[in-house]
C-alpha positions as CSV (number, residue, x, y, z in Angstrom):
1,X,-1.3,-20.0,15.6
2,X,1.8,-18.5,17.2
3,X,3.7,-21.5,17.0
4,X,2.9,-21.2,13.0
5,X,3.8,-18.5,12.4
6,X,6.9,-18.8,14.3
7,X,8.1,-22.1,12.2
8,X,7.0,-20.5,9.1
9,X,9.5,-17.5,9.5
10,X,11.7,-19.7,10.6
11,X,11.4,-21.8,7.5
12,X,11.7,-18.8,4.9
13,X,15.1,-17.6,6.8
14,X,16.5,-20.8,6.0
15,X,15.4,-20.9,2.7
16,X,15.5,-17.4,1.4
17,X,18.1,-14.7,1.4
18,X,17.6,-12.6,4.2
19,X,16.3,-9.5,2.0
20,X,13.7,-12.0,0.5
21,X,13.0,-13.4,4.3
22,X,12.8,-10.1,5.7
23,X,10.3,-8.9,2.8
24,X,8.4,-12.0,3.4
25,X,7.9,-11.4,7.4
26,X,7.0,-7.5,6.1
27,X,4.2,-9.4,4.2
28,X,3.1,-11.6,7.1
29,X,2.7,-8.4,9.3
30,X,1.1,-6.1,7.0
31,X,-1.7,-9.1,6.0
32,X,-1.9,-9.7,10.0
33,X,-2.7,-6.0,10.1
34,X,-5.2,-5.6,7.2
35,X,-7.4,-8.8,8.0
36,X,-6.9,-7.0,11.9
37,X,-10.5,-8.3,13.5
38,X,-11.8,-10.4,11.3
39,X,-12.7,-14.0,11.7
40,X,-13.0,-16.8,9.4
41,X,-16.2,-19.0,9.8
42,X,-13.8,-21.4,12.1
43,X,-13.5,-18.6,14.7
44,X,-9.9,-18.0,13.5
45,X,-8.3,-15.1,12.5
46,X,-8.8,-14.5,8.8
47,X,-5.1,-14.2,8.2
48,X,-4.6,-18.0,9.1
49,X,-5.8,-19.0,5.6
50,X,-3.2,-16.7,4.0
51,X,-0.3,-17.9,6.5
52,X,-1.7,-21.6,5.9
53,X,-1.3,-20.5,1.8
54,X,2.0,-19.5,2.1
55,X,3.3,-22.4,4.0
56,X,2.4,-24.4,1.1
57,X,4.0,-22.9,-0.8
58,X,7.0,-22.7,1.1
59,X,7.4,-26.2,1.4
60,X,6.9,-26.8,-1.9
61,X,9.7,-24.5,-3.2
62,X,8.0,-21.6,-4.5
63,X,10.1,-18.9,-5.0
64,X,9.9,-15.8,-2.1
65,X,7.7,-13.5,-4.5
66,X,5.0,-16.4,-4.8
67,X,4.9,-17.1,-1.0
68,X,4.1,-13.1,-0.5
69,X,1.3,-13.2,-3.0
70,X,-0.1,-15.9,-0.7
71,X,0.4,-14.4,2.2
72,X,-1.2,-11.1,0.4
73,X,-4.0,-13.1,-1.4
């Protein structure tokens, strides 16, 4: 899930102004830190689904304040 997360803040630098990118890693952490211990039937951390969301998003184009909704969802 690292490597995920990784790409995916990868992906939003290059496709976001770095105050949107940097808002959108501030959303990543703070939903990483909210859903802190729970799991998702899979065994998975429940803030996979979210990330997973957002990377949608992402890749389709969505603008930053749509891929931190996901991420926040």
């Amino acid at each position: 899930m690292e490597e995920l997360r990784r790409k995916f803040l990868a992906a939003a630098a290059g496709a976001y102004p770095e105050d949107e990118a940097a808002r959108i890693a501030a959303a990543l952490s703070w939903s990483e830190e909210l859903h802190s211990g729970r799991l998702r039937a899979s065994g998975e951390a429940a803030w996979t689904h979210d990330l997973r969301v957002a990377d949608t998003l992402l890749g389709m184009g969505l603008d930053a304040e749509s891929v931190m909704a996901a991420l926040l969802h």
